[in-house]
C-alpha positions, -999 to 999 in steps of 0.1 A, spaced: 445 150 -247 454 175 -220 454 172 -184 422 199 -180 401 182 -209 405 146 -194 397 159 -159 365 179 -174 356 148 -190 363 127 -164 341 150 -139 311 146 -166 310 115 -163 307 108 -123 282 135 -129 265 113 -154 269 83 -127 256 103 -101 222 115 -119 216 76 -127 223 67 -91 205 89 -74 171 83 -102 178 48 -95 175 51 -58 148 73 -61 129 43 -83 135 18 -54 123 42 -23 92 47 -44 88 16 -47 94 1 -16 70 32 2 39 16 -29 46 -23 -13 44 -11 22 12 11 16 -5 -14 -8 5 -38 17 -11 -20 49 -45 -10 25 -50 -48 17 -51 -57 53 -73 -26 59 -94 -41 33 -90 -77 47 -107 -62 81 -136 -48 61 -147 -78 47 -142 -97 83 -163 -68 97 -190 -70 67 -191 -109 75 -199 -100 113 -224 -75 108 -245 -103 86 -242 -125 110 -251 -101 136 -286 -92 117 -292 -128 102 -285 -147 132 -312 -128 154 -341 -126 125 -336 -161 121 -340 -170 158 -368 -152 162 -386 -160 130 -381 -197 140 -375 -199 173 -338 -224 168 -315 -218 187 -289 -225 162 -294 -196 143 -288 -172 180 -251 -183 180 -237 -166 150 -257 -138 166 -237 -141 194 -207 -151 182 -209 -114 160 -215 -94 189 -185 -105 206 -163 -102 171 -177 -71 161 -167 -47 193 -128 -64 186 -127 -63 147 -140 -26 148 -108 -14 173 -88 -36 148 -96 -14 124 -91 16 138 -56 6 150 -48 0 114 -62 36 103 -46 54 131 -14 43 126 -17 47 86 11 79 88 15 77 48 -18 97 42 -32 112 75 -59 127 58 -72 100 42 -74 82 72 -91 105 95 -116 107 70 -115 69 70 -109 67 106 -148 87 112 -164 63 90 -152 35 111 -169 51 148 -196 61 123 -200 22 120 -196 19 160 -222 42 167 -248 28 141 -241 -9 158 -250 2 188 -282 19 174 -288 -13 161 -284 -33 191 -307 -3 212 -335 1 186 -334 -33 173 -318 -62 190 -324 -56 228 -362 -51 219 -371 -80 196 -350 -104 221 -370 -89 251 -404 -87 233 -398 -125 221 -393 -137 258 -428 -122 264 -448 -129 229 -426 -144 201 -457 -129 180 -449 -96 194 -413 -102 182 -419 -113 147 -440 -81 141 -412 -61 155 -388 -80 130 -412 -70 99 -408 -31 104 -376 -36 94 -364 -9 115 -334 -29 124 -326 -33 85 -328 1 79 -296 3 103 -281 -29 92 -281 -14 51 -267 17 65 -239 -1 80 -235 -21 53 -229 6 32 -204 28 52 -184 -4 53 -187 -9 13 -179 24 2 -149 27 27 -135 -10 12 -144 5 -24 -121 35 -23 -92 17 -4 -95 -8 -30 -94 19 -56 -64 32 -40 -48 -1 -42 -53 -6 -81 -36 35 -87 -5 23 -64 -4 -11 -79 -5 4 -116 22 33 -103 44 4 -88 46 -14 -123 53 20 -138 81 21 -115 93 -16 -119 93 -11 -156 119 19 -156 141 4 -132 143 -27 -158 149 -5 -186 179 21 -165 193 -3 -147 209 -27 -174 214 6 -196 235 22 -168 255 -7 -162 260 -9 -202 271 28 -201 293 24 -172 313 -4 -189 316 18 -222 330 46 -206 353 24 -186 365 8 -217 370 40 -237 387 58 -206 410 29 -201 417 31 -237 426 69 -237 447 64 -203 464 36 -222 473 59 -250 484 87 -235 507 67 -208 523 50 -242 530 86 -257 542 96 -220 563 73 -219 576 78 -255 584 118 -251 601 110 -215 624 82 -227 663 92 -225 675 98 -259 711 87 -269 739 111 -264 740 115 -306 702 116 -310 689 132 -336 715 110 -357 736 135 -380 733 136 -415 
């Protein structure tokens, strides 16, 4: 083999090496960016539900008390108004520094002070009144509670906060599903490359082998009466 074609050859194959690096790389970057983003949707998610939780306890907790007059139903009442004002900048925290998608979670981000807003609609149409009309007529109260004015804003809320937890959890299952996708060709190139590496090694160690032996061969010193006369 010439010096030109094993150098041409040789160059092929680092290109070869190259390509598969550089696709491998690309695999695990991709892959890595899916974890962190499925990773930072879940705990999105995760504050959704928390907030969901607070905002039943927030409209339960009140109709309760003044249905019956316990106290024990006022706490979790309470108890949601002080979550609800912390889990809601929570949220937005998350959203707002969600850099992967910045569309996504603007839009996101407006649903959240949607949700503020429509709380404190709640607490000014609904809340402050029935507490205030129950410290004068607990009667007066009750009939405020049965317009379900209050629930009207309550659903509404609810439903902000279930469709936003529905498409992040969509989003999850696409990158979860991509991620496999990716996992699955990184088993199959990976093991492949490092077969291919190790043939070409072998099969270039061989040719170096041979030609070194017929190197060495032509370049030996021939005796002083070589060819041998005949």
């Amino acid at each position: 083999m010439r010096l030109s074609t094993l150098i041409l050859r040789t160059f092929s194959v680092l290109w070869l090496f190259t390509l598969l690096g550089v696709g491998v790389y690309v695999s695990i970057e991709q892959n890595n960016r899916l974890v962190s983003e499925i990773q930072q949707e879940q705990e999105e998610i995760t504050q959704i539900t928390a907030l969901l939780n607070s905002v039943l306890d927030l409209e339960t907790g009140l109709r309760g008390y003044l249905l019956t007059g316990e106290s024990a139903f006022l706490m979790p009442h309470l108890a949601a108004r002080t979550r609800l004002p912390r889990e809601l900048s929570e949220l937005e925290r998350q959203l707002m520094t969600d850099h992967v998608d910045p569309e996504h979670a603007a839009e996101h981000l407006q649903v959240v002070q949607k949700v503020e807003r429509q709380v404190e609609q709640w607490l000014d149409e609904a809340a402050r009144p029935q507490l205030a009309a129950y410290q004068k007529d607990p009667a007066l109260a009750v009939a405020l509670v049965k317009t379900q004015r209050g629930k009207v804003v309550v659903d509404a809320i609810r439903r902000e906060l279930l469709g936003l937890s529905e498409h992040l959890t969509r989003e999850v299952q696409q990158k979860e599903t991509l991620n496999q996708a990716n996992l699955r060709r990184l088993q199959l190139f990976a093991p492949l490359g490092v077969l291919f590496a190790l043939l070409v090694s072998i099969f270039f160690s061989a040719r170096l082998a041979s030609g070194s032996r017929r190197c060495l061969t032509a370049c030996a010193p021939r005796p002083a009466n070589w060819p041998p006369e005949t």
